[in-house]
C-alpha positions in Angstrom: 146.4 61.8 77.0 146.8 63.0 80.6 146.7 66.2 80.0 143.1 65.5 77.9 141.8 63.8 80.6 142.3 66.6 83.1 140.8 69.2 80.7 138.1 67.2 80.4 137.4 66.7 84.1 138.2 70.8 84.4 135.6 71.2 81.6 133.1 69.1 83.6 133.3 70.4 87.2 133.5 73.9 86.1 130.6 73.6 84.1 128.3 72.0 86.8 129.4 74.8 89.0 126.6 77.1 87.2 123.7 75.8 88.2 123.5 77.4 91.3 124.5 80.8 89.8 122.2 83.7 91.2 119.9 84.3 87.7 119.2 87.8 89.9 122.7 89.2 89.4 123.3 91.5 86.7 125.2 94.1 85.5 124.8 98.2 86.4 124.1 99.9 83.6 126.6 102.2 81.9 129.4 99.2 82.4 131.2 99.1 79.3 128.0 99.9 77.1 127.8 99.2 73.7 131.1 96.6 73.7 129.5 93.3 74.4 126.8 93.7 71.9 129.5 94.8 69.2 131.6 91.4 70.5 128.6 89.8 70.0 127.8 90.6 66.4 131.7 89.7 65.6 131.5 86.2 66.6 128.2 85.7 64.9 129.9 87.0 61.6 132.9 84.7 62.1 130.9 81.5 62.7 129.1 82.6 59.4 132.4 83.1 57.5 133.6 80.0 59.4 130.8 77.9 57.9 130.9 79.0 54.4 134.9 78.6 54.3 136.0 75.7 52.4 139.0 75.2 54.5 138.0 76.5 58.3 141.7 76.9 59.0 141.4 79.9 57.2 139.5 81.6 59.8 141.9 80.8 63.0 143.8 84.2 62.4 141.1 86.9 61.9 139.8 84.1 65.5 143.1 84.1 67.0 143.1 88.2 66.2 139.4 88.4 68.0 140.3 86.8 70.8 143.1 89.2 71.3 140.9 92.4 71.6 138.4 90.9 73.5 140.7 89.8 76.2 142.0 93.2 76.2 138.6 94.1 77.0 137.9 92.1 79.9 141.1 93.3 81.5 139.7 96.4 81.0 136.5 95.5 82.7 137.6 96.9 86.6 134.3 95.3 87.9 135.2 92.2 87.0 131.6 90.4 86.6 130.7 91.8 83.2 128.3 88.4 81.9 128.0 89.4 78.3 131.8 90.0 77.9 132.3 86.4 79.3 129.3 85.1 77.2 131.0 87.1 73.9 134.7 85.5 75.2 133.0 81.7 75.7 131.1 81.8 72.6 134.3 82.9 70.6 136.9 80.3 72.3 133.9 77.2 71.3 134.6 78.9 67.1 138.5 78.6 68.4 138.2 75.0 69.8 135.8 74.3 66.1 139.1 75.2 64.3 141.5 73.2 66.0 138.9 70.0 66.0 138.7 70.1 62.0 142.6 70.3 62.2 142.6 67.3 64.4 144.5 69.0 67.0 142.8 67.3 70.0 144.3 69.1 72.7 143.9 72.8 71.7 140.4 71.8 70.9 139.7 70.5 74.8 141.6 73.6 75.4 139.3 75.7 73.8 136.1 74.1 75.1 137.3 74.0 78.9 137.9 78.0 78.8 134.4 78.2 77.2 132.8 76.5 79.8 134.3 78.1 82.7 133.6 81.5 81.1 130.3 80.1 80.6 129.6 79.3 84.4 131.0 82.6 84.8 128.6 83.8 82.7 125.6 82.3 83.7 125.3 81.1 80.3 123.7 77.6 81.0 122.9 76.7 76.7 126.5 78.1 76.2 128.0 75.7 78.6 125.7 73.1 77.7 127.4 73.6 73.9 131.1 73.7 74.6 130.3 70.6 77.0 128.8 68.8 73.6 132.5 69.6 71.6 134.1 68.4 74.7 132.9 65.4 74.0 133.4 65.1 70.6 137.1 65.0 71.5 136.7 62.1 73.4 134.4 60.2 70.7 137.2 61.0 68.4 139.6 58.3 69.9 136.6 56.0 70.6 136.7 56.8 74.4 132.9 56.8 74.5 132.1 56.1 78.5 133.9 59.1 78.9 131.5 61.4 76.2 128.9 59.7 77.9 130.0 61.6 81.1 130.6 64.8 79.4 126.9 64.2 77.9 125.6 63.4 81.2 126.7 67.2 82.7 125.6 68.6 79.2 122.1 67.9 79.8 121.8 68.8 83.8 123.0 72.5 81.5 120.7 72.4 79.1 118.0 71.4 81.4 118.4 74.8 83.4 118.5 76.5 80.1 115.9 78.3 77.8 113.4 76.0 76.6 113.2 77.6 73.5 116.3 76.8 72.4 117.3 73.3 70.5 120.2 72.5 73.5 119.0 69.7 74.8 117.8 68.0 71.6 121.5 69.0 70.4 123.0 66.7 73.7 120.3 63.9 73.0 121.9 63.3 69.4 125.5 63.3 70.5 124.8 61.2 73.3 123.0 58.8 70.6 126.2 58.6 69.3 128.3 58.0 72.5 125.3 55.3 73.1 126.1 53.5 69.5 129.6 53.6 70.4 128.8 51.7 73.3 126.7 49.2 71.6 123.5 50.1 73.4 120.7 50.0 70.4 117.8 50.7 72.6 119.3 53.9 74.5 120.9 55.3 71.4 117.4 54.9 69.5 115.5 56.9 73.0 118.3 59.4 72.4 117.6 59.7 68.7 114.2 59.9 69.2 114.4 62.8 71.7 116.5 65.0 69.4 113.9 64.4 66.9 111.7 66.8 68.8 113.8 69.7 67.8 111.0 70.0 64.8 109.0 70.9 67.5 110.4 73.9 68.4 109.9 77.2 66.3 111.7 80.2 64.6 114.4 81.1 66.4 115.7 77.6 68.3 119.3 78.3 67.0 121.2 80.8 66.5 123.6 80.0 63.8 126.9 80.0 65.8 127.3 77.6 68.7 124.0 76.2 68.5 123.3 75.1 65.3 121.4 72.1 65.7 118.2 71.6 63.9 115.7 69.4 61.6 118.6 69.2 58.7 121.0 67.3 60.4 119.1 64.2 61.6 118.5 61.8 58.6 122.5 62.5 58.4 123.0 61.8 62.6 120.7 58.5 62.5 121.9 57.4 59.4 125.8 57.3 61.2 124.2 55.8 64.4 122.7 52.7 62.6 126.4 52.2 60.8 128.3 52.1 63.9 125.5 49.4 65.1 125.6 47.7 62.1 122.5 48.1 60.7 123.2 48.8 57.2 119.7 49.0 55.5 118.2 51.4 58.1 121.7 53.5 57.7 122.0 53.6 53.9 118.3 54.7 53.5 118.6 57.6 56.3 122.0 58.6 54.7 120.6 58.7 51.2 117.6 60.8 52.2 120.5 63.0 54.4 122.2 63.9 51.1 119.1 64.7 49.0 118.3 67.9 51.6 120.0 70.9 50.0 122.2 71.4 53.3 124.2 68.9 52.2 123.6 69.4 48.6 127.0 69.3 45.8 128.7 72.9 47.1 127.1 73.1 50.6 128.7 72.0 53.7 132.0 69.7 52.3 132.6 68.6 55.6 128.8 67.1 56.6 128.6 66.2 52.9 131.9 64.1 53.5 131.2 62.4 56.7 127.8 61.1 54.9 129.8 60.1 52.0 132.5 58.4 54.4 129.6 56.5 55.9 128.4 55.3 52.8 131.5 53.9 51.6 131.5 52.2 55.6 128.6 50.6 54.4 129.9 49.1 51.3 132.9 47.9 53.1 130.7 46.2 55.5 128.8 44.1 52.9 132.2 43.6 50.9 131.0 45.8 47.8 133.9 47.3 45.8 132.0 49.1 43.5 130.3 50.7 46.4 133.2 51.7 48.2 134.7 53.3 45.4 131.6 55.2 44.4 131.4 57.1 47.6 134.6 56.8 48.9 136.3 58.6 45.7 133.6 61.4 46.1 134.5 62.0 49.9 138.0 62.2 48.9 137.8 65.0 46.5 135.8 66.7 49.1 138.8 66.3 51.7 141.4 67.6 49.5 139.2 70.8 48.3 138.4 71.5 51.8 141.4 70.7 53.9 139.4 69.2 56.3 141.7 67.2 58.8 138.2 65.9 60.1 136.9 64.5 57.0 140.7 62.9 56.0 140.4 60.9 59.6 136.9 59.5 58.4 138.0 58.3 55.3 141.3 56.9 57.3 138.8 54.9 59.7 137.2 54.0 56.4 140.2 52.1 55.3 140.8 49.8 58.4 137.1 48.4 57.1 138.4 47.3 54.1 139.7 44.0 54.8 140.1 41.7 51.8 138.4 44.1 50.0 142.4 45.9 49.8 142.8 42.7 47.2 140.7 44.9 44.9 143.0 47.3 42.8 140.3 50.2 42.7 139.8 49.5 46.5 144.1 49.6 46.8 144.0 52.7 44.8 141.7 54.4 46.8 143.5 53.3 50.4 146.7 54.7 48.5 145.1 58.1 47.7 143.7 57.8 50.9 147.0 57.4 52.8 148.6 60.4 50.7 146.2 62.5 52.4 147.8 65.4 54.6 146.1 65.8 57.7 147.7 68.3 60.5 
């Protein structure tokens, strides 16, 4: 834990250490020509292969292999300030830090964010920071240490802020720090925050890129939905997850692990209003989804899931489902 806690200061301080970067500066030309942009086009194939996997530890080695050659290359770099380099390097250690988070291994992931954040600042790279700054925080949402995000969040949207308006960053930070928000309890500001992300629609072709920012349109039915359960309002959450799982994003065969969490939260909701049937329904379906996907994230959902049970664990399809459950193998 005190490690984690000073990787996520590190990850903070370093980040906020870009906005003054001199925008002016840039590379002479002829500096390693040609490697960045073939870096580049690596990591935007491995977040592609990454996304399709059905178990995203698959990818860490050909990652883990990537990394390898690209550090070679910055060594290689005798000028020391080639941006795009650091930009491919930061870019690539957030894919790294996307593994380990699925796999539930907390502190490589803050790891993994913190270098991509300092290479970030030394990049100039204010959307790139503003990103690993977001899965920074996730880390610390994932033991309920939600003041903390909040913080994290804060310094992610002083990034995004000096970053390209075209882009969906800041509507990216405005939905996780919904989230922190709910986990605070704070209805109104979490609703201000959801409402803000909601203006990614607004934004046209090209607002992602389909590797570290992947934010858009699809996922908020799915991120309001959660919000409402961890408020406790159950109707406005089980219409918004309902409509999440109708879009073909999270259709049967699409993305296990968003499909999952909506799932996870559906059950929540059942367990909240003491509905067996309910429970089982969703939470049986989310299950299957964990163990054909490895996901360590999705199996910590449906672990949360059964400390909501209650009396409910009196019901033998309910017991049955906690068992199966608890068999779960998470790393």
């Amino acid at each position: 834990m005190i490690r984690r806690e000073f990787l996520r200061i590190l990850t903070v301080s370093g980040a906020l250490t870009a906005v003054p970067l001199d925008e002016a500066e840039a590379l002479s030309d002829g500096v390693l020509r040609g490697a960045p942009s073939d870096f580049a086009r690596m990591n935007s194939h491995l977040w592609q292969v990454y996304q399709l996997a059905r178990s995203k530890g698959s990818v860490y080695p050909v990652v883990r292999d990537q990394l390898s050659i690209l550090n070679e290359a910055l060594a290689a770099d005798t000028r020391g300030n080639s941006r795009p380099l650091l930009s491919a390097a930061a870019d690539l250690f957030q894919l790294a830090g996307e593994v380990a988070f699925d796999a539930n291994r907390y502190t490589d992931a803050a790891a993994s964010y913190a270098l991509a954040a300092s290479l970030s600042r030394d990049a100039g790279a204010y959307d790139l920071g503003a990103c690993a700054l977001v899965r920074h925080a996730y880390v610390d949402m994932s033991e309920q240490r939600y003041r903390q995000a909040a913080q994290v969040l804060g310094a992610a949207e002083r990034l995004a802020g000096r970053g390209d308006s075209n882009l969906a960053t800041r509507h990216w930070v405005a939905a996780v720090q919904a989230e922190a928000y709910a986990g605070l309890g704070d209805l109104a500001v979490c609703e201000r925050a959801l409402d803000q992300a909601e203006h990614v629609m607004d934004l046209s072709a090209g607002s992602t890129n389909g590797g570290w920012l992947r934010f858009d349109g699809t996922r908020l039915a799915e991120e309001r939905g959660a919000r409402y359960v961890q408020l406790g309002r159950l109707d406005l959450a089980e219409e918004a997850l309902r409509r999440a799982l109708e879009q073909t994003a999270l259709a049967s065969r699409q993305s296990y692990r968003r499909r999952g969490a909506v799932l996870t939260d559906l059950a929540a909701i059942g367990a909240k209003r003491r509905d067996p049937e309910h429970v089982v329904a969703y939470g049986r379906e989310a299950l299957l989804l964990a163990r054909v996907s490895f996901s360590g994230y999705v199996a910590r959902r449906l672990q949360t899931l059964c400390d909501e049970f209650g009396p409910l664990s009196r019901d033998h399809r309910v017991a049955e489902l906690g068992a199966e459950i608890a068999a779960l193998s998470t790393p």
